[in-house]
C-alpha positions as semicolon CSV with decimal commas, in nm:
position;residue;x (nm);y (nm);z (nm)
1;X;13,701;11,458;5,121
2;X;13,802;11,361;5,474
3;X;13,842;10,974;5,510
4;X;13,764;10,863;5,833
5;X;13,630;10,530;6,004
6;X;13,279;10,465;6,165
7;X;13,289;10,208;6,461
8;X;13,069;9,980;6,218
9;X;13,408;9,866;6,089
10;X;13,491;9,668;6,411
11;X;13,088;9,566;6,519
12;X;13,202;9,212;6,592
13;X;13,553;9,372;6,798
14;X;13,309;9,582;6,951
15;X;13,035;9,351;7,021
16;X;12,642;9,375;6,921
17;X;12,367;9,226;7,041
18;X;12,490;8,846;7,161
19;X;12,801;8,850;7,052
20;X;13,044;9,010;7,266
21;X;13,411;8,929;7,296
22;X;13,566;8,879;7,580
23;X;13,813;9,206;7,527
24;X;13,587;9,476;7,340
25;X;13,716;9,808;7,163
26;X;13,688;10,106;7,302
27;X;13,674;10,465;7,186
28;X;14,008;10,507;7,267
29;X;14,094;10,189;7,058
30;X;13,920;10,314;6,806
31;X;14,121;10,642;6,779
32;X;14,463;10,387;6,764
33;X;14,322;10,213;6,486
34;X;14,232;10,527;6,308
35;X;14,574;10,674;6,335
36;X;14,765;10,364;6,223
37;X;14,500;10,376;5,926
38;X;14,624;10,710;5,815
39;X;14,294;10,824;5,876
40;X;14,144;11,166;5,944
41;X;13,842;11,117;6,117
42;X;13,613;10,919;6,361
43;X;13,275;10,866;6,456
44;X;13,151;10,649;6,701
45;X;12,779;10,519;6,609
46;X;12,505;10,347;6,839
47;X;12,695;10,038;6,860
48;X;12,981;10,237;7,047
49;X;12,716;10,431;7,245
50;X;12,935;10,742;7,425
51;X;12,646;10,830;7,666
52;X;12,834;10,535;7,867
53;X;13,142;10,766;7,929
54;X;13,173;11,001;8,170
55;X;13,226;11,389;8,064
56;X;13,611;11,339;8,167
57;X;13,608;11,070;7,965
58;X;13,430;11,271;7,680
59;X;13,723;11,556;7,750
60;X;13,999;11,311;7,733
61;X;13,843;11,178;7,413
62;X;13,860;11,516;7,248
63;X;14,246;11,569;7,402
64;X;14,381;11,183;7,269
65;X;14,228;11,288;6,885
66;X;14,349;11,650;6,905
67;X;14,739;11,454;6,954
68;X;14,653;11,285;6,646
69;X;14,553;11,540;6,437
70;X;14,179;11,294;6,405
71;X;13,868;11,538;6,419
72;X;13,550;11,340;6,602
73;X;13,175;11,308;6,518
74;X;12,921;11,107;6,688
75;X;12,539;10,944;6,681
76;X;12,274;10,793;6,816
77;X;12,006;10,571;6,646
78;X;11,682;10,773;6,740
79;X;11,546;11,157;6,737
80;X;11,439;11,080;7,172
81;X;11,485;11,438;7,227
82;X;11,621;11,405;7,594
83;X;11,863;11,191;7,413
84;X;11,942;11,364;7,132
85;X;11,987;11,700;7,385
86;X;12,217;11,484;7,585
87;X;12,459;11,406;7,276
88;X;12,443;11,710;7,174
89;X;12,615;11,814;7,482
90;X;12,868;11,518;7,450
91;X;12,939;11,636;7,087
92;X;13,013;11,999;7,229
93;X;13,271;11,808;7,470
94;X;13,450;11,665;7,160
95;X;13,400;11,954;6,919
96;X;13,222;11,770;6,696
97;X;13,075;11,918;6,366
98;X;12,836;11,616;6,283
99;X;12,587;11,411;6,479
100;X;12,422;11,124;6,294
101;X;12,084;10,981;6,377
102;X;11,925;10,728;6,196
103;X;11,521;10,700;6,126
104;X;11,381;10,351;6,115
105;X;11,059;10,184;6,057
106;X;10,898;10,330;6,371
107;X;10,938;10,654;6,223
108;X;10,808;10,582;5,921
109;X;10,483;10,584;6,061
110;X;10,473;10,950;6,191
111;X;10,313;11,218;5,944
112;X;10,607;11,411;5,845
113;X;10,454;11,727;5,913
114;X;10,472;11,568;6,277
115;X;10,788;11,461;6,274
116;X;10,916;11,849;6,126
117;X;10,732;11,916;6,433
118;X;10,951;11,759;6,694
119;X;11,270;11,819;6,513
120;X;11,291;12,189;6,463
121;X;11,373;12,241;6,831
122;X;11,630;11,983;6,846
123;X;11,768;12,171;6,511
124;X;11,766;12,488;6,687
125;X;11,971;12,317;6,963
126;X;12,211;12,185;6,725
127;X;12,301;12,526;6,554
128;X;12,357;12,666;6,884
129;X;12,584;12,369;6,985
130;X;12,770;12,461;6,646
131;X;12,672;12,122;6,468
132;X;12,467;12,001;6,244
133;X;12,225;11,638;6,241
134;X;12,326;11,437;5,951
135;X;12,001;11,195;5,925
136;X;12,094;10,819;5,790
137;X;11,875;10,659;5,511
138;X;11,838;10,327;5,756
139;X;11,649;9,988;5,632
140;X;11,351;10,073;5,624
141;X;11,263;10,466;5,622
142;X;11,221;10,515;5,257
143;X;11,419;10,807;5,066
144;X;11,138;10,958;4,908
145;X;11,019;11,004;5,270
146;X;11,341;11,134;5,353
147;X;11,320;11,430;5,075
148;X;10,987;11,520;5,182
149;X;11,120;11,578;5,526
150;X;11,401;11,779;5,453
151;X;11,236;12,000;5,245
152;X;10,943;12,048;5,463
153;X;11,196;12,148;5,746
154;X;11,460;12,380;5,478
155;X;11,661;12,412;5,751
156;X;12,060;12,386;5,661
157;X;12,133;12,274;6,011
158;X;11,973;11,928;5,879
159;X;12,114;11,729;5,594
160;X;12,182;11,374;5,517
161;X;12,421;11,122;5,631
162;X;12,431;10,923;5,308
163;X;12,445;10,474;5,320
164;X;12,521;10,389;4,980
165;X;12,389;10,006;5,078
166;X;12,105;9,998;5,345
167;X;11,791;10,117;5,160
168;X;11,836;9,823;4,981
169;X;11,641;9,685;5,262
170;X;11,358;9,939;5,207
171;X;11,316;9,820;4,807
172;X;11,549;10,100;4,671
173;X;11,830;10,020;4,472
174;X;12,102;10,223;4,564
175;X;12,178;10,415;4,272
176;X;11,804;10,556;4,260
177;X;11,929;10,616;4,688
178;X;12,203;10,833;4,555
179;X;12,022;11,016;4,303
180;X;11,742;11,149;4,582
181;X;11,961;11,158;4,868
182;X;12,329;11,307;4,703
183;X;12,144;11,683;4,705
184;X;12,096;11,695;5,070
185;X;12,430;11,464;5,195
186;X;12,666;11,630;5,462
187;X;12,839;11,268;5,554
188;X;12,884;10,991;5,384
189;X;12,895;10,621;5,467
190;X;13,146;10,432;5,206
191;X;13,105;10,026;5,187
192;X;13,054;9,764;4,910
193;X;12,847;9,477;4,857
194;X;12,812;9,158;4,661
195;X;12,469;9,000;4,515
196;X;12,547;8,629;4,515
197;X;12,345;8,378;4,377
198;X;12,174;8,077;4,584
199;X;12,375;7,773;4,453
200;X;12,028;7,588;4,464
201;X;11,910;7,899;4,268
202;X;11,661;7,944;4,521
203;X;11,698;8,329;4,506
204;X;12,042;8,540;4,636
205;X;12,202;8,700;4,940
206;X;12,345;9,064;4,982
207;X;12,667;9,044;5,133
208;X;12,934;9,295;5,261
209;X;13,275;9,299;5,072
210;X;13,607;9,520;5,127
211;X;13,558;9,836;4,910
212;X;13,620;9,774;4,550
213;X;13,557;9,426;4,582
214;X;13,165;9,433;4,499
215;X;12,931;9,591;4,279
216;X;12,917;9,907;4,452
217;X;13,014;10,193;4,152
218;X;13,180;10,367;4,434
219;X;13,352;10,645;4,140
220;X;12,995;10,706;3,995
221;X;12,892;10,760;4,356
222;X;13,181;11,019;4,492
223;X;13,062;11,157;4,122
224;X;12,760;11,207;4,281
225;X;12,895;11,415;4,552
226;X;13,093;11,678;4,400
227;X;12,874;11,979;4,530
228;X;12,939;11,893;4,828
229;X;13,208;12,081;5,088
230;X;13,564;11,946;5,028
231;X;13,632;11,858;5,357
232;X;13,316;11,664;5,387
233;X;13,346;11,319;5,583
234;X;13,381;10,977;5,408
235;X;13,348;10,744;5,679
236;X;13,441;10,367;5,566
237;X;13,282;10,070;5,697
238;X;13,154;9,728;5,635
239;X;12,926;9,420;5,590
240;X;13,170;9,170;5,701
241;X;12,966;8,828;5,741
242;X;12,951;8,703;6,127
243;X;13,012;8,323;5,945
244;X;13,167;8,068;6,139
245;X;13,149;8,260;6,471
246;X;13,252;8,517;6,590
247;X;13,599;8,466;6,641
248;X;13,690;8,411;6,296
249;X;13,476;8,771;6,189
250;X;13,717;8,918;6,452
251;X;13,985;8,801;6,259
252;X;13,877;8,917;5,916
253;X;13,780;9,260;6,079
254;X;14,141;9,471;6,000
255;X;14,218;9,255;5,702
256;X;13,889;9,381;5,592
257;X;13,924;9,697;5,655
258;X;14,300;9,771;5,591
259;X;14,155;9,675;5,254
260;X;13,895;9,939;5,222
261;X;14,080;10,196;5,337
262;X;14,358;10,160;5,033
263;X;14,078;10,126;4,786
264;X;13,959;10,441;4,944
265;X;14,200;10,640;4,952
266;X;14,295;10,556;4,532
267;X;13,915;10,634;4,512
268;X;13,899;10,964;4,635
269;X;14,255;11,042;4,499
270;X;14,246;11,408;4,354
271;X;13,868;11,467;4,464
């Protein structure tokens, strides 16, 4: 397994939604902080959107992580075809082997024959381009939905980018996630999490943690994922809480994931 990061690990350095820092990442910053990780791969997600670079940029991109030996995938958050088509081209630029999109509650309402539908083209795109669409269990498309969809498509250009946390959200817990998803996973997204209890016992609240820190039975999981290609990607991120501001979750950011990325690599030790 290829440990790499996903630019989820540095949201808050990179900014979402209000809160933006004054000095954001970039992708190049991104492929610093990778290297100094020891790590062996990179993909930039929707929150590091690479449709905002120009194609030298993209070329440059490819040039900087060829120097340090980091291979690069990228995503996008919908199935727009004009937009998938367009980062499909951008993933050609960086040689990229993976593009991960994510389906979301929208989605959820299209028949999945319909869906099939408007994906097979973009699939046929994608082989062409030499890569292959690594779909994300997100919040709230459910897994069994998932299934039905890849195996109404059967196409091996399609395949799963596996979240071993976020169909929590859509009332799955994540080992039954695993269990329906592992078959199908090209990519994998590696946190942790923590249930903690209300202290007025007025319910709980999921929280992030750095890997190996939470109740995420992340050996049972890479157990999981044994048929899979040995150079698959393991791309580490977190749930680090925004808290007092965003400042201080800037601050907690490498700490966090400095710590994730030893746990990691003990984790996938000899696999």
């Amino acid at each position: 397994m290829k440990l790499g990061l996903g630019s989820y690990a540095y949201r808050w350095s990179i900014g979402i939604k209000d809160q933006q820092p004054a000095a954001p990442l970039n992708a190049f910053d991104l492929l610093d902080r990778a290297e100094a990780l020891g790590l062996e791969v990179v993909q930039y997600a929707d929150n590091m959107p690479l449709d905002r670079y120009s194609e030298a940029d993209h070329h440059k991109l490819y040039e900087v992580a060829q120097s340090k030996g980091i291979a690069l995938e990228l995503g996008t958050q919908c199935f727009d075809a004009a937009q998938v088509e367009e980062y499909l081209v951008i993933g050609q630029r960086l040689h990229a082997k993976i593009m991960r999109v994510a389906l979301d509650e929208e989605d959820s309402h299209m028949a999945v024959p319909d869906l099939a539908e408007q994906l097979r083209p973009l699939l046929d795109k994608a082989r062409a381009a030499g890569m292959r669409i690594a779909i994300e269990n997100h919040f709230n498309y459910p897994s069994p939905r998932m299934v039905e969809l890849l195996d109404t498509i059967n196409d091996e250009t399609l395949g799963v980018c596996l979240d071993v946390a976020n169909s929590i959200c859509a009332n799955e817990w994540p080992e039954e996630t695993i269990k329906m998803l592992a078959p199908y996973t090209i990519n994998l997204h590696l946190k942790d999490y923590e249930i903690t209890p209300d202290p007025y016992g007025v319910g709980f609240r999921i929280h992030g943690t750095p890997l190996g820190q939470g109740r995420a039975p992340i050996p049972w999981i890479l157990d999981q994922l044994t048929h899979c290609p040995a150079d698959m990607s393991v791309l580490l991120e977190h749930w680090l809480p925004l808290g007092a501001g965003l400042e201080e979750a800037r601050a907690q950011e490498q700490p966090w994931i400095e710590q994730t990325v030893a746990a990691a690599k003990e984790f996938v030790k000899g696999r």
